[in-house]
N, C-alpha and C positions, 0 to 999 in steps of 0.2 A: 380276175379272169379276163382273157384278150377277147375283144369282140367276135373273133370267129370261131371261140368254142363257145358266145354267147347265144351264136346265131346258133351253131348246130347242137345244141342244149334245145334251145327254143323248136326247129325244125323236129326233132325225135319228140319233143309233148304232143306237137300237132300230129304227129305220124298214130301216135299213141292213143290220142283221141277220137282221131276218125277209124283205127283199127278197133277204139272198143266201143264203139256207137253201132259198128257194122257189124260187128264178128254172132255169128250164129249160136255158138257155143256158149252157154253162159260162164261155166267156169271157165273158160279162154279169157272172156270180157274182166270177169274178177281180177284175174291177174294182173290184164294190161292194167284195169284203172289202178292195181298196186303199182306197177311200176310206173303208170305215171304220176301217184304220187306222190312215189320217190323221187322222181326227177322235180316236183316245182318245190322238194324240200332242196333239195340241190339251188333251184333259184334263188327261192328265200333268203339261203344262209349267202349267195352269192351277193345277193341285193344289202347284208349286212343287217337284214331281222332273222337271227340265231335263234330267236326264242318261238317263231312264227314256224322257221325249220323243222327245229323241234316238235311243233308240235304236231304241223305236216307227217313229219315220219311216222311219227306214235300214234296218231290218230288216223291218219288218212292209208299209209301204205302197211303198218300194224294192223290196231284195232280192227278196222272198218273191213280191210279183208277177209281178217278171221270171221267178223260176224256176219258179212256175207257168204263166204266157203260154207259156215254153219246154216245159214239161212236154206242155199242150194240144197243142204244135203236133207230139206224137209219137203223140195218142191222139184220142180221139172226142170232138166239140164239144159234143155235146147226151146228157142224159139221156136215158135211157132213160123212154116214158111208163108211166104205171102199169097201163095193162093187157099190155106188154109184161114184166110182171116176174113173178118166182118168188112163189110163196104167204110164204117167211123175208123176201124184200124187200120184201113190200110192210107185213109188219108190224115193221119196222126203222121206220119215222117215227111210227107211232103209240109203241115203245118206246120213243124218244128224246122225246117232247113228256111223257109220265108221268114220265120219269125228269128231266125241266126241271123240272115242277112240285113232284116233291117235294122237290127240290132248291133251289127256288126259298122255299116252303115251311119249308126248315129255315136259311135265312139271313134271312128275318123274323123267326124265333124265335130266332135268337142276335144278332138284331142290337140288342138292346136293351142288351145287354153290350160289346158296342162303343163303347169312350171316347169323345168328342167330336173331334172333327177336329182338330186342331195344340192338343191341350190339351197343355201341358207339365208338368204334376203326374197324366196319366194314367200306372198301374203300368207300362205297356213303354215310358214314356219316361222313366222313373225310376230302378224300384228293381222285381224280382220276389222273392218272400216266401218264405224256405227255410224256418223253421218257428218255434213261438212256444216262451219257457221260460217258469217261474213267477216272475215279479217279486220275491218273499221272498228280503231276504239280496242281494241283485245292484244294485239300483240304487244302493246307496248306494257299492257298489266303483267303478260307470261314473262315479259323479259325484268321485271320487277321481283318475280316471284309468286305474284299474287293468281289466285282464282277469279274468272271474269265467272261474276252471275249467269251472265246466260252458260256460261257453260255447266254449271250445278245444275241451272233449268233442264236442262236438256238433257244431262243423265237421269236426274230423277223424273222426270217424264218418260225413260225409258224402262222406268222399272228396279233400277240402281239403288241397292240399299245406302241408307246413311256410311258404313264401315264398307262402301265401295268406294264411293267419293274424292276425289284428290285433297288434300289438304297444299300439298305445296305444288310448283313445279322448279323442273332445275332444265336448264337450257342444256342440248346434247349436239348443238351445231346449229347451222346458220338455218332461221327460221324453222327449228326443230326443238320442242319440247317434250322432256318426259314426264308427266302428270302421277305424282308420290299419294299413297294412301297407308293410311295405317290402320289394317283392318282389326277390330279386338273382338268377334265374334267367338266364344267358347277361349279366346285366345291359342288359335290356331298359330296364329302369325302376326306375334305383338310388334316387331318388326317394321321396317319402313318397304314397303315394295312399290316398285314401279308399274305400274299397272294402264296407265294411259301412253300412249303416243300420237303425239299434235305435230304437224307441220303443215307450213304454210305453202299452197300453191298457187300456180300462176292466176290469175284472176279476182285476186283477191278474198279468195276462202282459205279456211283453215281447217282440213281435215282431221278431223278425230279419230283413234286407233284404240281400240282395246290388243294388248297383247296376250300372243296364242301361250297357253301353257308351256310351250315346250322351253320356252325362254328361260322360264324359271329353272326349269329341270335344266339348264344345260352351265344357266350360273349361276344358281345354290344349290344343284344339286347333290353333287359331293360332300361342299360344307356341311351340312344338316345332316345327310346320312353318310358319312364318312368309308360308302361303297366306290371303291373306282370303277364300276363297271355300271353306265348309264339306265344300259335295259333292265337290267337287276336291280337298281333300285328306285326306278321308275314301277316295275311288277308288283316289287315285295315292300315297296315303300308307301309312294303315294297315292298308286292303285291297287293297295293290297288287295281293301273290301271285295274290290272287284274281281282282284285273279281269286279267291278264295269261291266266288261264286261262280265263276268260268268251270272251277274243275269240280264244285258240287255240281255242278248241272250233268259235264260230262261223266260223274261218278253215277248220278242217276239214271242216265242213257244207258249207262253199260250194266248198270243193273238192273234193269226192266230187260234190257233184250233178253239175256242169260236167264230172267220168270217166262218170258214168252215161248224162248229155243225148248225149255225145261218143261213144257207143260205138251206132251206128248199126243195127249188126246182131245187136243183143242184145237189141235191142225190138221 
């Protein structure tokens, strides 16, 4: 998508949002928030999470409609106007537009630290950084092959099980090592995986790296589940447990609301 149906995608949510925060009608408001979010399932699949789209649609511009349209039709259509309210109600919208702004306020000031958009050598698509030793004495063991003791010290001082551990290293570039484990817990992954990454910086330390998950998912992830489609077998593979709890949860939301909508004399 070219940047300037990114921009006017992006302009029509915001239109979207301030029209249903303000609008008096509630079922007006219902609708807008379906349609806007319809639009950030639009984004999602733009942004190239299909499955996050997905769920957007189904969940946020489906379901959540119907169960609010349902909810409306047990309770009162219209706000209340603002000389009809309590003195705490009526400063409820001015404490929500201060608490927007400086909220708003402190995601321009960290958003400069935010990587670039599908950079793949950004840290959480990588590798995050456990901690640095003094280069003296160590490099010359990595470039041998061997384990420097303090560096065993230092992971199992952080908690590192014995089948985290590096057993080998293999050099991946100039003052760059990748630290080899071969974990046999339940034998998950009897296999050799790479799991550390070492390189040397100016000053003479040696930066330590654990590697982010997605690395493995991006090169074994095929091999092992023989899915060509990343997200789907990243979902249905190696966070099945997890999407299976995702959709028990939302299976139990939607059926609690349809005992509550159903209990006629309890509202």
């Amino acid at each position: 998508m070219i940047p300037s149906l990114d921009l006017a995608l992006l302009l029509f949510i915001v239109i979207l949002a301030i029209a249903t925060i303000t609008a008096k009608d509630l079922l007006i408001a219902v609708m807008l928030l379906g349609a806007y979010s319809f639009l950030m399932a639009m984004v999602w699949v733009e942004m190239h999470s299909v499955d996050v789209g997905f769920t957007e649609a189904a969940v946020g511009a489906g379901a959540s409609t119907a169960f609010l349209i349902a909810a409306l039709s047990r309770t009162v259509r219209w706000e209340k106007d603002l000389t009809d309210r309590t003195p705490k109600e009526r400063m409820l919208p001015i404490m929500a537009l201060v608490f927007i702004i400086i909220l708003s306020a402190l995601f321009v000031y960290v958003a400069e630290e935010i990587p670039a958009f599908g950079d793949p050598h950004s840290p959480p698509n990588r590798y995050v950084k456990l901690f640095s030793l003094d280069a003296d004495g160590l490099e010359e063991s990595l470039n041998q092959g061997r384990i420097p003791d303090e560096l065993l010290g230092e992971l199992g001082a952080m908690g590192f099980r014995a089948d985290e551990l590096p057993v080998k290293v293999k050099a991946v570039g100039d003052g760059e090592w990748d630290g080899i484990i071969v974990p046999d817990e339940l034998h998950y992954h009897p296999k050799e995986q790479k799991y550390y990454f070492i390189k040397k910086e100016e000053g003479g330390k040696l930066d330590v790296y654990r590697y982010a998950p997605i690395i493995r998912y991006i090169e074994e992830g095929h091999p092992e589940t023989e899915v060509p489609n990343m997200v789907t077998y990243i979902l249905a593979d190696y966070r099945g447990y997890d999407t299976l709890g995702e959709e028990t949860v939302i299976f139990t939301a939607c059926v609690s609301v349809i005992l509550l909508l159903r209990r006629r004399s309890r509202l």
